[in-house]
C-alpha positions as semicolon CSV with decimal commas, in nm:
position;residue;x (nm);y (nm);z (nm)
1;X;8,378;27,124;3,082
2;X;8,476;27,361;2,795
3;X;8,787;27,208;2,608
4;X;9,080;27,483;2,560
5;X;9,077;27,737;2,225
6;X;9,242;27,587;1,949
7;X;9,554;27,777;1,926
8;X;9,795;27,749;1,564
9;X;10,159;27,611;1,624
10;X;10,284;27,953;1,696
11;X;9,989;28,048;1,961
12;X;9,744;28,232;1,745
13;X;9,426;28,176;1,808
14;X;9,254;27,988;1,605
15;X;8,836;28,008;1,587
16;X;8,677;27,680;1,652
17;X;8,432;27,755;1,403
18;X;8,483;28,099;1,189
19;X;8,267;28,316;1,078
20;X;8,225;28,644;0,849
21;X;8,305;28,845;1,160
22;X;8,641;28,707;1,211
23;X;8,721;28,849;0,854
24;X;8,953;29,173;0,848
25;X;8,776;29,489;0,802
26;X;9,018;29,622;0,554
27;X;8,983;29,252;0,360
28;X;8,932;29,417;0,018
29;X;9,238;29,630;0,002
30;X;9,451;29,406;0,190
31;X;9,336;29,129;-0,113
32;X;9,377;29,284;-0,441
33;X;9,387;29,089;-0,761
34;X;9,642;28,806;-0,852
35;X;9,970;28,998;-0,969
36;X;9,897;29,310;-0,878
37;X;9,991;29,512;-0,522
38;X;10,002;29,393;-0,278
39;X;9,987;29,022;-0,407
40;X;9,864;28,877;-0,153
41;X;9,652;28,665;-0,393
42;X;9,968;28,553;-0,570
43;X;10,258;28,739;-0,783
44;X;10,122;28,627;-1,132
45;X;9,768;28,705;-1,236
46;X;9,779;28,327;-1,371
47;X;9,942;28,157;-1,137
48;X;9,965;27,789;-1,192
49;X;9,686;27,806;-1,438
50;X;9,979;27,970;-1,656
51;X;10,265;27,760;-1,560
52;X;10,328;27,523;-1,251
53;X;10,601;27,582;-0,968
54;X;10,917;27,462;-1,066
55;X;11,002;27,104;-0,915
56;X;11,343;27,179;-0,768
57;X;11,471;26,904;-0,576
58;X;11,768;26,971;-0,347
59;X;12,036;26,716;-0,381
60;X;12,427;26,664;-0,359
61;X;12,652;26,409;-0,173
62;X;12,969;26,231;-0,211
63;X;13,196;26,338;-0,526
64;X;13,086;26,553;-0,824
65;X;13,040;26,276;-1,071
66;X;12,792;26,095;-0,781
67;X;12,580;26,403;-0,803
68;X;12,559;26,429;-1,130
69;X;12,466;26,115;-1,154
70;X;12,155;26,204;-0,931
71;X;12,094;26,521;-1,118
72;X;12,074;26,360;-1,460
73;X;11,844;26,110;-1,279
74;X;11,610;26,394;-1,146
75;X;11,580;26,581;-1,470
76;X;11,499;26,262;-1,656
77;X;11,219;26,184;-1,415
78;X;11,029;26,535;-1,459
79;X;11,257;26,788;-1,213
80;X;11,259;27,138;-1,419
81;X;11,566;27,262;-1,200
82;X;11,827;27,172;-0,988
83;X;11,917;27,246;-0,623
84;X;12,271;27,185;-0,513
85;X;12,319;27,070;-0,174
86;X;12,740;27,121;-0,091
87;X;12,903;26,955;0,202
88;X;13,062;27,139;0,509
89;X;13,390;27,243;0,407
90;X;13,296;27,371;0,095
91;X;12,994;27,554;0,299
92;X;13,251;27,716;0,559
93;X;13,597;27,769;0,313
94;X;13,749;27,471;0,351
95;X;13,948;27,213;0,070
96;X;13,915;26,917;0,115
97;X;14,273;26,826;0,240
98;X;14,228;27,079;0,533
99;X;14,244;26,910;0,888
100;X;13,960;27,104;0,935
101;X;13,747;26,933;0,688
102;X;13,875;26,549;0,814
103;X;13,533;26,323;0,809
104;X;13,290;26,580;0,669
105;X;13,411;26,545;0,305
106;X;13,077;26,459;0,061
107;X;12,893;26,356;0,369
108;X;12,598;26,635;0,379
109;X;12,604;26,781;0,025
110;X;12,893;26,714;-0,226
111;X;13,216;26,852;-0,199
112;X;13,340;27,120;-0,447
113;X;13,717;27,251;-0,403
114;X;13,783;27,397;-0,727
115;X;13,678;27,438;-1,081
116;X;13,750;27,129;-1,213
117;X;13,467;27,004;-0,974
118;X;13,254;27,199;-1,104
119;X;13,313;27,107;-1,470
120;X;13,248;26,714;-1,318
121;X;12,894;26,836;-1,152
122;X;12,712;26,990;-1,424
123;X;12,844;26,768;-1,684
124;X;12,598;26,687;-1,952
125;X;12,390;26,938;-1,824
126;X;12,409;27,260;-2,000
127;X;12,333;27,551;-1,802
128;X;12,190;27,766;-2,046
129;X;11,914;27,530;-2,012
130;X;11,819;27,489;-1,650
131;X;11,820;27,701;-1,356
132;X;11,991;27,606;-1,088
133;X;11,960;27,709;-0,726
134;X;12,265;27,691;-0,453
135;X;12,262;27,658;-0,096
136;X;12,527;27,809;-0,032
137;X;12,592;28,134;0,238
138;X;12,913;28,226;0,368
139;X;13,135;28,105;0,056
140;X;12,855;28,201;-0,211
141;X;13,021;28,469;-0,430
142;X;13,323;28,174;-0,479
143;X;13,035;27,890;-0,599
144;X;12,923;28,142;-0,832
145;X;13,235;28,218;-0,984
146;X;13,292;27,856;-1,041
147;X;12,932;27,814;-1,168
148;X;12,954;28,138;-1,420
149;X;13,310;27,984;-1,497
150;X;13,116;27,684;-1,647
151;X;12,874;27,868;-1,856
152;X;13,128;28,051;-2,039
153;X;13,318;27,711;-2,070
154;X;12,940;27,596;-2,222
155;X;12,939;27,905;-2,454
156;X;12,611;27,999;-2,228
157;X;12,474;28,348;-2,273
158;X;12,525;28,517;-1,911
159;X;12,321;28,767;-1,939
160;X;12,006;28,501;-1,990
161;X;12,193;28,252;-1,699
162;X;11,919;28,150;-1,491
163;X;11,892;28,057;-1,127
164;X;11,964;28,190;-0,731
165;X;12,246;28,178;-0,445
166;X;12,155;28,159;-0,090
167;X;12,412;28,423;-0,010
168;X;12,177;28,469;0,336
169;X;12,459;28,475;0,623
170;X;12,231;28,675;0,869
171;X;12,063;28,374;0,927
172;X;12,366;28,184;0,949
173;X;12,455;28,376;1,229
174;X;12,121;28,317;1,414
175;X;12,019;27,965;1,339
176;X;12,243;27,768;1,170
177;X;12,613;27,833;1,165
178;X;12,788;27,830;0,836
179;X;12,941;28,143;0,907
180;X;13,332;28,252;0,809
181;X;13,350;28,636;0,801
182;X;13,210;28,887;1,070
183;X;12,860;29,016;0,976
184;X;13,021;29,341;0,853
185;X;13,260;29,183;0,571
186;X;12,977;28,946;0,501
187;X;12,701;29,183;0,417
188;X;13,001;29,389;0,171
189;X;13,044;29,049;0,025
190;X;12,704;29,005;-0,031
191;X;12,613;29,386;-0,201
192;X;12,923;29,333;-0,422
193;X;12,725;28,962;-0,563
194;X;12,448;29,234;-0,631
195;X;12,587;29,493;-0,794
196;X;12,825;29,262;-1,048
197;X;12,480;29,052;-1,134
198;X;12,348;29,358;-1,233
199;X;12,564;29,441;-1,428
200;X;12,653;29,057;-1,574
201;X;12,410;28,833;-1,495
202;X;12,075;29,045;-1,514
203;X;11,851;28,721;-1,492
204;X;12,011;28,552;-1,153
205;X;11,881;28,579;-0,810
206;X;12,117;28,735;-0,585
207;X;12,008;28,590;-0,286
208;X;11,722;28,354;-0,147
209;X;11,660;28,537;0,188
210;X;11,605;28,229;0,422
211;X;11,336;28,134;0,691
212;X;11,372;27,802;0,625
213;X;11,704;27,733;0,870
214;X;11,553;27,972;1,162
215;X;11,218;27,726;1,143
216;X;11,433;27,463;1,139
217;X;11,596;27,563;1,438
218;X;11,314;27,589;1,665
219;X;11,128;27,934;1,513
220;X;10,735;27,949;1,516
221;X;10,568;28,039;1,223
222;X;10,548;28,440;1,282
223;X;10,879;28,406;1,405
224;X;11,004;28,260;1,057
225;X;10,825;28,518;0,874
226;X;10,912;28,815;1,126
227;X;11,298;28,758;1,116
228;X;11,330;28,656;0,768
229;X;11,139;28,994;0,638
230;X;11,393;29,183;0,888
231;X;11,670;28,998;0,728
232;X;11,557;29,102;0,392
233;X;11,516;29,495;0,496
234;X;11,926;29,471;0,639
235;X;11,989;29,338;0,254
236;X;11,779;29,577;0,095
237;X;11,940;29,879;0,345
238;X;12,258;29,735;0,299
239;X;12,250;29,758;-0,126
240;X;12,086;30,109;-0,069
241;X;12,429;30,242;0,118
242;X;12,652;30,098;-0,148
243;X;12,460;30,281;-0,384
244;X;12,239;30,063;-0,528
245;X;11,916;30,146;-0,755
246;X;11,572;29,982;-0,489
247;X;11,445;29,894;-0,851
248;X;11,751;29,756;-0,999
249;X;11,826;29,497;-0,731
250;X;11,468;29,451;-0,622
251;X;11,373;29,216;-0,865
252;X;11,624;28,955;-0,802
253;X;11,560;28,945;-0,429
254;X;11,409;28,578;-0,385
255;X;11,297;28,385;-0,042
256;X;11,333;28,062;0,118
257;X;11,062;27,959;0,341
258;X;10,926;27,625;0,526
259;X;10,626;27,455;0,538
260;X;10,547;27,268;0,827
261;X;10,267;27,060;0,915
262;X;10,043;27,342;1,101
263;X;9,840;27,346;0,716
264;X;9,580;27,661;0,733
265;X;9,900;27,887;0,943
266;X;10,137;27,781;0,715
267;X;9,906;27,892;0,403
268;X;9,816;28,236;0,606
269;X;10,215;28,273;0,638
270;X;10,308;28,257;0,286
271;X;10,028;28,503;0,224
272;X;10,123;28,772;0,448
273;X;10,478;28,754;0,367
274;X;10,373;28,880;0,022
275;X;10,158;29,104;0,145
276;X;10,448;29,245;0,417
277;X;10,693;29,271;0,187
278;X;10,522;29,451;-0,088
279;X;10,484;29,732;0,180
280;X;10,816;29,713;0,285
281;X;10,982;29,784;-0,051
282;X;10,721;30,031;-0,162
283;X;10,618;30,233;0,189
284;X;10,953;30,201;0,326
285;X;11,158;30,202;0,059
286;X;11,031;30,388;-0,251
287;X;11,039;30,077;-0,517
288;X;10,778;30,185;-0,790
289;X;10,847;29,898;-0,988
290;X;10,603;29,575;-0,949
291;X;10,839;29,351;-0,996
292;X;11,041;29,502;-0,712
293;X;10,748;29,448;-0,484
294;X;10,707;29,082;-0,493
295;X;10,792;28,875;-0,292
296;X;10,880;28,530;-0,480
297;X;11,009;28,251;-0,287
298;X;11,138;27,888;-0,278
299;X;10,967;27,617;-0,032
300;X;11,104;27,339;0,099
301;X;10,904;27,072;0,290
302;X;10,997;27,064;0,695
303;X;11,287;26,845;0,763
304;X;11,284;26,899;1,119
305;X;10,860;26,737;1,142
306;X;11,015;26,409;0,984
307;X;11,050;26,133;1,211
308;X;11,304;25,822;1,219
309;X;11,014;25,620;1,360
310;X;10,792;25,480;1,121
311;X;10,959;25,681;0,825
312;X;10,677;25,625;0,573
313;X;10,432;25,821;0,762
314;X;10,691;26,119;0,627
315;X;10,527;26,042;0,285
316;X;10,147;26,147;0,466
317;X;10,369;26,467;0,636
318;X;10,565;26,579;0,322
319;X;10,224;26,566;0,095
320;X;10,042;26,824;0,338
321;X;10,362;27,050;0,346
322;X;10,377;27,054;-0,019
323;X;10,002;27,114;-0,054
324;X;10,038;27,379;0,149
325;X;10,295;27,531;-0,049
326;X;10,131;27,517;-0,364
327;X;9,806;27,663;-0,252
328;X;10,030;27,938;-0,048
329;X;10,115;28,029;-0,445
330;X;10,547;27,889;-0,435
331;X;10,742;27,969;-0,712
332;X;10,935;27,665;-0,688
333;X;10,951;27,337;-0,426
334;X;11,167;27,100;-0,288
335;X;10,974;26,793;-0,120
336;X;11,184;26,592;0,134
337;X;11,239;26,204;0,072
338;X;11,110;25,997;0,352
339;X;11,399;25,845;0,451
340;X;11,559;26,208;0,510
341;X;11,524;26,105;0,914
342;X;11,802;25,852;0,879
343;X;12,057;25,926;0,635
344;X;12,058;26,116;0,277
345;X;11,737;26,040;0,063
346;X;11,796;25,724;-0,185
347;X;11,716;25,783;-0,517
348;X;11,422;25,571;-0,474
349;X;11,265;25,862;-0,213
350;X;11,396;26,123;-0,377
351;X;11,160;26,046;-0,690
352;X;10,861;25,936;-0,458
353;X;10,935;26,231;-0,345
354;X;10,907;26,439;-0,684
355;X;10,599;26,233;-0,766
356;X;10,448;26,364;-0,502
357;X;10,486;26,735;-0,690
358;X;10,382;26,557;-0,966
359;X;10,083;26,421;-0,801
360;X;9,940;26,780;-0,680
361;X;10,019;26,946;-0,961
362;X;9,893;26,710;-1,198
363;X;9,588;26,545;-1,063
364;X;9,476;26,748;-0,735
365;X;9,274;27,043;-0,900
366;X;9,422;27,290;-0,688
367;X;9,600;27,421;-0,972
368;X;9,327;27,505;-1,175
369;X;9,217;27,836;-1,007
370;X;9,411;28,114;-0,846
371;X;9,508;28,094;-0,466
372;X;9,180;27,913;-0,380
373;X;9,145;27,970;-0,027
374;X;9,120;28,308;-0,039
375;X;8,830;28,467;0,191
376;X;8,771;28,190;0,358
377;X;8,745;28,278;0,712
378;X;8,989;28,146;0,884
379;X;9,252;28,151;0,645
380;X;9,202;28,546;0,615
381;X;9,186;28,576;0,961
382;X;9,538;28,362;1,046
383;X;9,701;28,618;0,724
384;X;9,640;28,873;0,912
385;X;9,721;28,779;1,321
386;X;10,015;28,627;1,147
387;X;10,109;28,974;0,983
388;X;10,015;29,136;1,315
389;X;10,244;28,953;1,515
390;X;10,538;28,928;1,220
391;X;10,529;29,307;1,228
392;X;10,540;29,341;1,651
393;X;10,883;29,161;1,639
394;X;10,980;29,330;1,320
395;X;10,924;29,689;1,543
396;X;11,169;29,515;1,791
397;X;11,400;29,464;1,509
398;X;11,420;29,790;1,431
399;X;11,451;29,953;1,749
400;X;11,752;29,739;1,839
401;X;11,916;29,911;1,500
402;X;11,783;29,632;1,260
403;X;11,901;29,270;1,162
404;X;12,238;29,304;1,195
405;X;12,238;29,445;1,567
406;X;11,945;29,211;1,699
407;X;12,182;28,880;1,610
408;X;12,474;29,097;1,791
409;X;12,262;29,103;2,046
410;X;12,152;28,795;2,075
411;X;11,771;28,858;1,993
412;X;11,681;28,635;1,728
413;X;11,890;28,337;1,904
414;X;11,684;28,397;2,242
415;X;11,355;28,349;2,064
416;X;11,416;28,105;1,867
417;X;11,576;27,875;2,125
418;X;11,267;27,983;2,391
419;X;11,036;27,867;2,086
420;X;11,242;27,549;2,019
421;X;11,245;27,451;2,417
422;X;10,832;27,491;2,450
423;X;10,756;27,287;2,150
424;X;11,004;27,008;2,277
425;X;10,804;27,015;2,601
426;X;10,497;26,996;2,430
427;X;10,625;26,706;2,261
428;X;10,771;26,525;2,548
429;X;10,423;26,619;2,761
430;X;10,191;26,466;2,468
431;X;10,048;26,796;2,422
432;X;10,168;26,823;2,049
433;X;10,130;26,460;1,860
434;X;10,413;26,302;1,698
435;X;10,286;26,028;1,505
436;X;10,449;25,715;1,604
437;X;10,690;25,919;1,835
438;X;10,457;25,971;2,127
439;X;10,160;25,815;1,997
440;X;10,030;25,589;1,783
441;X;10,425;25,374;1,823
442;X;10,477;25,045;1,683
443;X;10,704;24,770;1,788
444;X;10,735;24,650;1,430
445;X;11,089;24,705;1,283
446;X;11,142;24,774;0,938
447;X;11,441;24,797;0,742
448;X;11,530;25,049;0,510
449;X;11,770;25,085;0,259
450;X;11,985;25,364;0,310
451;X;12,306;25,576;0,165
452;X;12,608;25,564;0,319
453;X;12,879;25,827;0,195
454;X;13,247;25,624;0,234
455;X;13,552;25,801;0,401
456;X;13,739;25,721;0,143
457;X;13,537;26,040;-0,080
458;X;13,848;26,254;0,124
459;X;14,104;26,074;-0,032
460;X;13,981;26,071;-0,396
461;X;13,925;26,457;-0,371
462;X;14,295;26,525;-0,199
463;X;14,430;26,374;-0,505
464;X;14,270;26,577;-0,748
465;X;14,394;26,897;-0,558
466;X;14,735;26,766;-0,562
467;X;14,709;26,739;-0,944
468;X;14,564;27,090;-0,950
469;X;14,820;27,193;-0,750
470;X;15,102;27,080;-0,929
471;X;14,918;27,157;-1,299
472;X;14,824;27,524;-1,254
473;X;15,039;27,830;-1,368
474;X;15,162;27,998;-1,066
475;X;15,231;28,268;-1,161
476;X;14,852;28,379;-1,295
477;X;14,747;28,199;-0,925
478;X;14,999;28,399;-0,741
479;X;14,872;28,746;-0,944
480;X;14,504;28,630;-0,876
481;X;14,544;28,556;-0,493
482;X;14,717;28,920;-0,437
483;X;14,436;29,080;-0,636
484;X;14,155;28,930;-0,391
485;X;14,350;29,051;-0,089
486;X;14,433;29,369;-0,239
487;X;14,058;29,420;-0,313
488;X;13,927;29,290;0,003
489;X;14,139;29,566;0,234
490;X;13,973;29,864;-0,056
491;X;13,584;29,925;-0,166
492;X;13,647;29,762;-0,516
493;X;13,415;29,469;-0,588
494;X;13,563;29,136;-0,500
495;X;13,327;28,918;-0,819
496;X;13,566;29,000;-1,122
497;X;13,890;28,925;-0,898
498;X;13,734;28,574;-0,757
499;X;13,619;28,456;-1,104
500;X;13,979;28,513;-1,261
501;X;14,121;28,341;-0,910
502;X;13,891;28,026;-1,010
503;X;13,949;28,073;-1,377
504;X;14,341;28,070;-1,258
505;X;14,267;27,758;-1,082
506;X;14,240;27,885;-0,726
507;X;14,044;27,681;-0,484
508;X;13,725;27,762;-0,269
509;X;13,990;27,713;0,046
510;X;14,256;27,908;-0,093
511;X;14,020;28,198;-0,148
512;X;13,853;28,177;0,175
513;X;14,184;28,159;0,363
514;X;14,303;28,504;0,175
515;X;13,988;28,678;0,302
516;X;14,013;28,507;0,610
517;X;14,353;28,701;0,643
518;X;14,176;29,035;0,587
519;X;13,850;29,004;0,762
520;X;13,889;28,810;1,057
521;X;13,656;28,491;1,133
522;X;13,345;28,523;1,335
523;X;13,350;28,417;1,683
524;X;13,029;28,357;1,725
């Protein structure tokens, strides 16, 4: 009896043994060198030989002094950036003392109403100093107000202000639901964050274009790489109609992408995304410069593969994930604490889990040479059937009228939740392992410490807007809440009027509520 051909997670195939024949034709152009078109081999000539990924570990919870408690302890153990993680309302435009925000406050990310929050967050850390990333969608433009709002506080120089917003709401709308404003509104929103960086903050990236949630939410790999490329051409399209220079805004485009357990795809898929993209911008688009072409991107390790059942096997799970990564050539990594299956990571995971950076890009080797898997067989052969496939559903994409339309439609939602319901059958049929879920369980308990986020985080932030409330000048609040609505119903760009509103003491609520007014919310 022949056993079945090995397929990958998203139902390539996948040759039991490869040989030179399963190599593309075209493998020489389609290669290039490291840093140059169309960098497939990597973005920098160097790579990591030249300088590591940056260990960004994603964290927030509970008030803004909490945090920066954590943050102070990442940095001090080796982190060389920060990743803020923000809880619901702040995520979807709500204070704190909104009904609407009642047992969510701190419990997913930490909760930022205003700017004295932010002051509390970042204290100690200066900000000309790191970069910081933001996951942050719907609301973005208002965190980065209140983040540029420190800096100048700090005496920072803006125009060398490193880091990146999330500012991705397509993908809101089609896998994860942090959405306020219709997709219209939104994607204004999200050109006018690009064209005031360009002009102020020349050094930040505008937005981290995100496969990670649509993975996360049941996507296959090609799937992931498909509809977060076709997010990135709505963006790109999107800056182009409001007048935007390709070349300009180009270079601050950054990704977001997953790694997941499926090791050779997921090193093929970070591959051909560089590859795809550097097309797309120059074939599609006319971008001449380089640095407009590449596709840099963020990975985070895949938080829906860890398992509440036996949660140090996560450590085995997150180590191949981040391997992957690195020898995919990241920019910069996040690698999920253990414990992530039960509760928010304790500090103790969230250094094993930084040690685990540490470990690979310290003692593996891997670093020492530039994207070391390239030619072998299978690895060029997955790069391009994933490619192949990304590009079929990108051709859908665009026949439906692009991004936008195909999550109006319902498109991206379909597949993904078809994808999501065949690898939960898998699962539940034992044809995809779980360790310890569906094989390999143990009756042995352990216990675990974990963190717990009190209720009583609501009541300690609806007394500090009180006191904002009461200690503000009106009248500059009044002035800077009719100059946000007034902007929002013409085509003048809403960043200066938000970062006087937040300057003025307005809150992330207040300002979402005033837009609310003039755009609408999203159904869904």
């Amino acid at each position: 009896m022949t056993p079945d051909a090995p397929t990958t997670s998203s139902g390539l195939d996948l040759p039991a043994v490869a040989t030179a024949e399963d190599l593309p034709a075209d493998l020489d152009a389609r290669l290039g060198a490291p840093g140059e078109y169309p960098f497939t081999r990597g973005v920098y000539p160097e790579m990591y030989r030249q300088r590591l990924w940056t260990m960004r570990q994603y964290a927030g919870f509970s008030t803004a002094e909490a945090s920066n408690e954590r943050y102070h302890a990442l940095l001090g153990a080796g982190a060389r950036g920060l990743s803020v993680a923000f809880d619901l309302p702040t995520q979807i435009g709500y204070d704190a003392d909104d009904p609407m925000a009642e047992g969510e406050v701190g419990k997913v990310g930490v909760s930022i109403c205003s700017l004295d929050d932010m002051r509390r967050l970042f204290s100690g850390i200066p900000l000309g100093d790191v970069t910081t990333s933001m996951t942050i969608n719907a609301t973005a433009p208002i965190l980065l107000a209140l983040y540029v709002a420190v800096a100048k506080e700090q005496g920072a120089d803006l125009s060398r202000l490193g880091g990146t917003i999330q500012n991705d709401i397509l993908k809101e709308y089609a896998a994860r639901g942090t959405y306020i404003f219709p997709p219209r509104p939104s994607m204004r929103f999200i050109t006018d964050v690009f064209a005031w960086c360009g002009q102020e903050l020349p050094r930040w990236n505008t937005i981290s274009i995100s496969g990670y949630h649509i993975r996360e939410a049941g996507a296959t790999a090609a799937q992931e790489l498909a509809f977060t490329l076709a997010d990135g051409i709505a963006y790109v399209q999107a800056a182009l109609d409001a007048g935007l220079d390709v070349d300009a805004f180009g270079k601050r485009l950054s990704f977001f992408f997953n790694a997941h357990n499926d090791f050779l795809e997921e090193v093929a898929k970070f591959r051909a995304a560089r590859k795809m993209w550097a097309q797309i911008m120059r074939e599609r688009f006319g971008a001449t410069d380089p640095k407009a072409q590449m596709l840099r991107f963020h990975t985070q390790t895949g938080g829906s593969t860890l398992t509440a059942q036996q949660p140090l096997a996560n450590v085995a799970r997150v180590t191949i994930q981040a391997l992957a990564a690195v020898l995919g050539g990241t920019q910069s990594l996040h690698t999920n604490g253990y414990d992530e299956a039960l509760a928010l990571p304790t500090e103790e995971a969230a250094t094993l889990a930084l040690r685990t950076q540490q470990v690979i890009g310290f003692e593996s080797g891997v670093t020492e040479t530039v994207d070391p898997l390239a030619g072998s067989f299978v690895v060029e052969k997955l790069t391009a059937d994933l490619e192949a496939e990304a590009t079929r559903l990108i051709e859908q994409v665009d026949e439906m009228g692009g991004a936008v339309a195909a999550i109006e439609e319902g498109f991206y939602q379909d597949a993904i939740a078809q994808s999501a319901y065949r690898q939960q059958l898998d699962i539940e049929s034992g044809e995809a392992v779980v360790v310890g879920v569906n094989k390999f369980q143990s009756d042995e308990t352990t216990t675990f410490e974990t963190m717990t986020v009190p209720d009583s985080i609501r009541e300690t932030q609806i007394e500090r807007l009180r006191e904002l409330r009461a200690s503000r000048d009106p009248g500059l609040w009044r002035d800077a809440m009719d100059a946000i609505t007034a902007a929002a119903r013409s085509d003048e760009n809403l960043m200066p009027r938000v970062l006087t509103a937040v300057e003025a003491g307005a809150t992330v609520g207040e300002i979402s509520n005033a837009l609310r007014e003039v755009w609408g919310e999203f159904a869904g």
